[in-house]
N, C-alpha and C positions, 0 to 999 in steps of 0.2 A: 525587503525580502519578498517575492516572489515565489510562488509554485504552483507550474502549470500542468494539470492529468491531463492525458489523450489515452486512445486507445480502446475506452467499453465500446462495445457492440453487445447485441442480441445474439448468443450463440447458442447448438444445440448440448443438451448433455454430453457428457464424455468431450467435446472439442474443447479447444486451448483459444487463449487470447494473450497477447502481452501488453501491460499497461507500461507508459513512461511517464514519467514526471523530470518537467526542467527546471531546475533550480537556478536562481542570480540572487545578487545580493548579500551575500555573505561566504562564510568561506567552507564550499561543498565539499571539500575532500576529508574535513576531519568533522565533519557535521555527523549525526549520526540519522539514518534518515527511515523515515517507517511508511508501512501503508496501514489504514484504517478502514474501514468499512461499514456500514449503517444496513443493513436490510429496512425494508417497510415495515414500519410499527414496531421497531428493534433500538436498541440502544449505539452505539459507538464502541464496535471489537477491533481491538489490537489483533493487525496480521502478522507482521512480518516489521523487523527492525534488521537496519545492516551498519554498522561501525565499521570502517576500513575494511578488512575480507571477515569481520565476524559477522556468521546471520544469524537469525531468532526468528523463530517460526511459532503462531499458534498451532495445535494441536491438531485442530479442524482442519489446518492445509495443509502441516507437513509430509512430506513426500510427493505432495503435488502440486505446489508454489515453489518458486523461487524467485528471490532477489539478488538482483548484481548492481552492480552504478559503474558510470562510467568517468570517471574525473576531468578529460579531458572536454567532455560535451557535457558537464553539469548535470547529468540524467541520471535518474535513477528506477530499475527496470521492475517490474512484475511478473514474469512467469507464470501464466497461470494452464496450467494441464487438466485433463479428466475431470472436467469442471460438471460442478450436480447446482440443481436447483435449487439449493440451499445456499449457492455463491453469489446467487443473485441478491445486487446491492449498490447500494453508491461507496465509491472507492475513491477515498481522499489520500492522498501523499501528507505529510505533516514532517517535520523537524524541531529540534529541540537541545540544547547542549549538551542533556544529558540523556540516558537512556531513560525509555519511560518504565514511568513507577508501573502503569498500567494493563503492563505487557502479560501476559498469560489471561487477560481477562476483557473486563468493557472499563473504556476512558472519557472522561468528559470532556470541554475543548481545553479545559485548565492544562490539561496535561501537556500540552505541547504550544510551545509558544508560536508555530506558524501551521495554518493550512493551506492547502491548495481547496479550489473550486470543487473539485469531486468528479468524477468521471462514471456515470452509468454501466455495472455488467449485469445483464440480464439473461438468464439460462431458461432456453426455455422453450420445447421442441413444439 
């Protein structure tokens, strides 16, 4: 298994960035797939989980995150909108067979049996 982040930059408040992660090695379409995130000196919060067209949003991004995947290029997307400096963070992809236990709050790596590398977003005018 395999999972690679692209996409953080250094962006200002209020702008947007979309993160992608590619997935191989197992089978992406019925995977259920999440993003995760670390701020500095912060724990590991559950963002955003997507099973087929169902999403799950933390609280902190709904209505200004989204997630899509795309099955035929193994990717799976991040939307991120009207970003504050509080989103500044490292942004890991992770998957797992099942939905995570950890989802409305902070996860440890137990939770998910694969990570990706992390991808740096930094807000910050």
């Amino acid at each position: 298994v395999q999972l690679v982040e692209s996409g953080g930059d250094l962006v200002q408040p209020g702008g947007s960035l979309r993160l992608s992660c590619a997935a191989s090695g197992f089978t992406f379409s019925s995977a259920y797939m999440s993003w995760v995130r670390q701020a500095p000196g912060k724990g590991l919060e559950w963002v955003s989980t997507i099973y087929n067209s169902n999403t799950y949003y933390a609280d902190s991004v709904k209505g200004r995150f989204t997630i899509s995947r795309d099955n035929a290029k193994n990717t799976v997307y991040l939307q991120m909108n009207s970003l504050k400096s509080e989103d500044t963070a490292l942004y890991y992809c992770a998957t797992d067979p099942r939905y995570p236990y950890c989802s409305g709050g902070y996860c440890s790596r137990a939770d998910f049996g694969y990570w990706g590398q992390g991808t740096q977003v930094t807000v910050s005018s």
